[in-house]
C-alpha positions as CSV (number, residue, x, y, z in Angstrom):
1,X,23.1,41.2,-70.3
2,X,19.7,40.6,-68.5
3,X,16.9,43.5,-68.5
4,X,16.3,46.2,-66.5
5,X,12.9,44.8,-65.7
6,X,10.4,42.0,-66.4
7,X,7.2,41.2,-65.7
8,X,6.1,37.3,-66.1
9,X,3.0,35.5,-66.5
10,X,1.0,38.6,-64.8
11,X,-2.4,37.7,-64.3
12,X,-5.1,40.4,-62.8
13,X,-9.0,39.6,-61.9
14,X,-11.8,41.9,-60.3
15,X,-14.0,39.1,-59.3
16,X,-14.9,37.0,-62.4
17,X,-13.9,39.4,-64.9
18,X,-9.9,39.1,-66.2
19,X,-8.6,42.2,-66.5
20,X,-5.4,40.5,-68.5
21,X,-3.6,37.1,-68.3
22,X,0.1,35.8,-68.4
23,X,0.7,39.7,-69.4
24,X,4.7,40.0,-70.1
25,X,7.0,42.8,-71.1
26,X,11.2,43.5,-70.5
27,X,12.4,46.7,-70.8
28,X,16.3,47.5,-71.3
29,X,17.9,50.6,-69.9
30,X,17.9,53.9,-71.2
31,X,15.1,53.1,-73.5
32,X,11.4,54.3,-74.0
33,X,8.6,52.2,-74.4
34,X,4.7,52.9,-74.9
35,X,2.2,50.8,-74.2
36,X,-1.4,51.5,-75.5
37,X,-5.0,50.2,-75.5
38,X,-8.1,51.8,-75.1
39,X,-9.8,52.9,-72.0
40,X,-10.4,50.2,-69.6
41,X,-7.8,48.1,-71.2
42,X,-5.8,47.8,-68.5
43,X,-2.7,49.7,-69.3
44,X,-3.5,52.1,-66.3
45,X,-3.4,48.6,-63.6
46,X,-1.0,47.3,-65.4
47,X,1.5,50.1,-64.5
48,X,0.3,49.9,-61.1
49,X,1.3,46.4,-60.5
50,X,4.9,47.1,-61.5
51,X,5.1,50.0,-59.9
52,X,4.0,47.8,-56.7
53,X,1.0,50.1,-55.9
54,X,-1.3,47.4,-57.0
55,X,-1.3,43.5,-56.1
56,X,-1.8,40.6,-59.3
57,X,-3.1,37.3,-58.8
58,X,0.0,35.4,-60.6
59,X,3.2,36.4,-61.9
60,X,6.4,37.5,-61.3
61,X,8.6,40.7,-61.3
62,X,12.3,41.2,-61.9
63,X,14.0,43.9,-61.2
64,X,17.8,44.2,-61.7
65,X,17.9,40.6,-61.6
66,X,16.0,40.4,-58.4
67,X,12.9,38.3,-58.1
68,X,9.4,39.4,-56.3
69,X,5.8,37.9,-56.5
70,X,3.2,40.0,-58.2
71,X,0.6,39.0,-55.7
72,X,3.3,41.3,-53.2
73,X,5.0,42.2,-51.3
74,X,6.7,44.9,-53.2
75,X,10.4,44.7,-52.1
76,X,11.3,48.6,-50.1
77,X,14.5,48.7,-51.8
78,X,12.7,49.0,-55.4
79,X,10.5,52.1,-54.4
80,X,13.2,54.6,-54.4
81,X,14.2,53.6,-57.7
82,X,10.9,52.6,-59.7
83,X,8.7,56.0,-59.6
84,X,4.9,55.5,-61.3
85,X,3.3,59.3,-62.5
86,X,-0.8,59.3,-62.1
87,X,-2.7,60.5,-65.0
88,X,-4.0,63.3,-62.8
89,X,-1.6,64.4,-60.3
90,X,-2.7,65.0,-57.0
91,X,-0.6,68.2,-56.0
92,X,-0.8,68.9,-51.9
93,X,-2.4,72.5,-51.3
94,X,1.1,74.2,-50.4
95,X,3.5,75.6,-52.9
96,X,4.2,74.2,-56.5
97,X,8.5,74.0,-54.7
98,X,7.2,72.4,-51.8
99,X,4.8,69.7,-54.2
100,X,8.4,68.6,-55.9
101,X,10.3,68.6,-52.6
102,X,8.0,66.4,-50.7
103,X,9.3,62.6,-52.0
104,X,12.8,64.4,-51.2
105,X,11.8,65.4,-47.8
106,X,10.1,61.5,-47.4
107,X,13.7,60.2,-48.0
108,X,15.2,62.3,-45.5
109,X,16.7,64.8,-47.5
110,X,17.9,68.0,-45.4
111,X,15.8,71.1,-46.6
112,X,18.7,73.2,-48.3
113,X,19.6,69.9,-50.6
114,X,16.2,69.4,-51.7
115,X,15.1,73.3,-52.2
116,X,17.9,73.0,-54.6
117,X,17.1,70.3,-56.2
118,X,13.5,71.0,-56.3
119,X,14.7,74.5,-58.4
120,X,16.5,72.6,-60.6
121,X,13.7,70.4,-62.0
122,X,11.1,73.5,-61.8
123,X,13.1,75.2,-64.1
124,X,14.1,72.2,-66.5
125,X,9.7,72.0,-66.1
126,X,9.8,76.1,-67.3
127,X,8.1,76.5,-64.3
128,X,11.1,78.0,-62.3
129,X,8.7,81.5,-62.0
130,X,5.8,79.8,-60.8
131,X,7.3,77.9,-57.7
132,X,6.1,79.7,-55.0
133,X,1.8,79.4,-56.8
134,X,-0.4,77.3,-55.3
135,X,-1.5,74.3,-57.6
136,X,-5.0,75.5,-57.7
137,X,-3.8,78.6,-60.0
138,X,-2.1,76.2,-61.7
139,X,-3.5,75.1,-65.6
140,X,-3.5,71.5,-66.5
141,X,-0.7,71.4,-68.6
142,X,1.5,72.9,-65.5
143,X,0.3,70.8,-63.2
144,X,1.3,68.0,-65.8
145,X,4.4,69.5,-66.0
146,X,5.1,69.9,-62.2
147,X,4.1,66.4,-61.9
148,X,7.0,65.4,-64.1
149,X,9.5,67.4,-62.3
150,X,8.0,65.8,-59.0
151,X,9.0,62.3,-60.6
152,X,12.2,63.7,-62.4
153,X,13.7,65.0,-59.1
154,X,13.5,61.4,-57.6
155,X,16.4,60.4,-59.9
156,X,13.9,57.4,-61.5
157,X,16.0,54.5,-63.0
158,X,12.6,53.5,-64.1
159,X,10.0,56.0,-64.9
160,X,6.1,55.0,-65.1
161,X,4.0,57.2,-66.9
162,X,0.6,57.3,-67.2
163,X,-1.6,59.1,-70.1
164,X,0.7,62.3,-69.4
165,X,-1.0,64.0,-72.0
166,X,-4.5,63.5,-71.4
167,X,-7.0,66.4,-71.9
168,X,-3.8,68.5,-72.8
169,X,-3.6,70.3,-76.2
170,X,-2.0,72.9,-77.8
171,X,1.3,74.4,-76.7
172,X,0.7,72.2,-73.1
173,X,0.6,69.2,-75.1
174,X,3.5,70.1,-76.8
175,X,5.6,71.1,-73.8
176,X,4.7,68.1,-71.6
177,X,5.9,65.7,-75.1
178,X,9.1,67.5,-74.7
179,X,9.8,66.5,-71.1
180,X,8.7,63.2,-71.8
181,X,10.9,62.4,-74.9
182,X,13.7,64.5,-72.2
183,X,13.5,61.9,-69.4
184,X,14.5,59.2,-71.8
185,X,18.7,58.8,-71.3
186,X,21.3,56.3,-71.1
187,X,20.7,55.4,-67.8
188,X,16.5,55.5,-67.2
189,X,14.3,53.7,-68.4
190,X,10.6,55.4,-69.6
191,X,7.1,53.3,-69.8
192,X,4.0,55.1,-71.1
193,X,0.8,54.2,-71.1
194,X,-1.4,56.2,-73.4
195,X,-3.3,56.4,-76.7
196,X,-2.1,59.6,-77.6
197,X,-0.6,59.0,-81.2
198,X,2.1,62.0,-81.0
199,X,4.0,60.1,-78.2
200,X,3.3,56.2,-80.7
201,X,5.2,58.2,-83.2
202,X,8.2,59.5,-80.9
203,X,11.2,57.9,-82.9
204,X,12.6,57.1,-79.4
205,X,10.4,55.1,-78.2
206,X,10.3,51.3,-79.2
207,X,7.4,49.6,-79.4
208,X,6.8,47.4,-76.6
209,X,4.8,43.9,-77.2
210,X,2.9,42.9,-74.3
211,X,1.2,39.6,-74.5
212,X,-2.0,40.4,-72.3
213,X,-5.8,40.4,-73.0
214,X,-7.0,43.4,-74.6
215,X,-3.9,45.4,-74.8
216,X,-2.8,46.5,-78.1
217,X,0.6,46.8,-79.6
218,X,1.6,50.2,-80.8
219,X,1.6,50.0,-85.0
């Protein structure tokens, strides 16, 4: 059975510096996998180039057995499926229901579907009593969290997180480790970026060897 994904012989350059070369990874579905490195090892660009935000100079993707170019473009059909989660989440100055609706209403979604579905992943979030706040009022591990029900609602197959605990501690740390370790089922697919070692240690997770310059493997 071939992999969910793979990424081949992925090379990235800013000018003369490489950023990493002939990086490769394959991730299975219903697995989670972190990736982790430093700052400014890449792991951050890396996840944007499989997610298709960002371009490589070499190198190939393959997603469900479908071949596309690094270098782009990004093939439409993959974007509903393939959803990437920033390390801060940029949450639109409206409602915290109408921040998780809005890839819903991008697809074309009629309004009552996607109020409903945005109320169902606000309240597997524990957010369900803050939907109609504005994100400003919002603390940093809720606006973590309504980033995750953002992505969740999207019905990922493969879910690309980045640092989703950053500058989190405390009970906020501990809630957003418990969505993350809940996105993980049979059928999607979870790649973290991070060097937080809680989510290293997550028994679910495998540890994902990527041959690329200056990005570690988790021990």
């Amino acid at each position: 059975m071939s992999p969910l994904f793979k990424a081949e012989g992925i090379v990235k350059r800013f000018g003369e510096r490489v950023l990493f070369d002939a990086a490769s990874l394959e991730l299975e579905t219903g697995n989670g996998y972190v990736l982790v490195g430093p700052n400014g090892s890449g792991k951050t660009t890396l996840l944007r180039v499989l997610a298709g935000l960002d371009s490589a100079q070499e190198g190939k993707l393959v997603y469900r057995a479908r071949e596309a170019a690094a270098a782009g473009p990004y093939p439409e059909p993959w974007r509903r499926e393939i959803v990437y989660a920033h390390q801060q989440p940029y949450l639109f100055r409206t409602s915290l229901a109408d921040n998780v609706e809005y890839g819903l209403a991008r697809r074309g979604m009629a309004r009552e579907r996607r109020a409903a579905l945005a109320a169902e992943a606000l309240a597997w979030a524990g957010l369900a009593a803050r939907h109609g706040v504005p994100p400003h009022r919002l603390s940093g591990g809720e606006k973590q969290r309504a980033a995750l029900a953002r992505a969740k609602v999207l019905n990922p197959v493969l879910l690309l997180l980045d640092e989703p605990t950053a500058n989190l501690d405390g009970e906020a740390r501990a809630q957003v480790l418990e969505l993350v370790r809940a996105l993980i089922t049979e059928s999607h697919t979870v790649l973290i970026a991070t060097h937080d070692p809680e989510i290293i240690r997550l028994a679910i997770l495998t540890r994902l060897r990527v041959s690329a310059q200056r990005i570690e493997v988790a021990e």
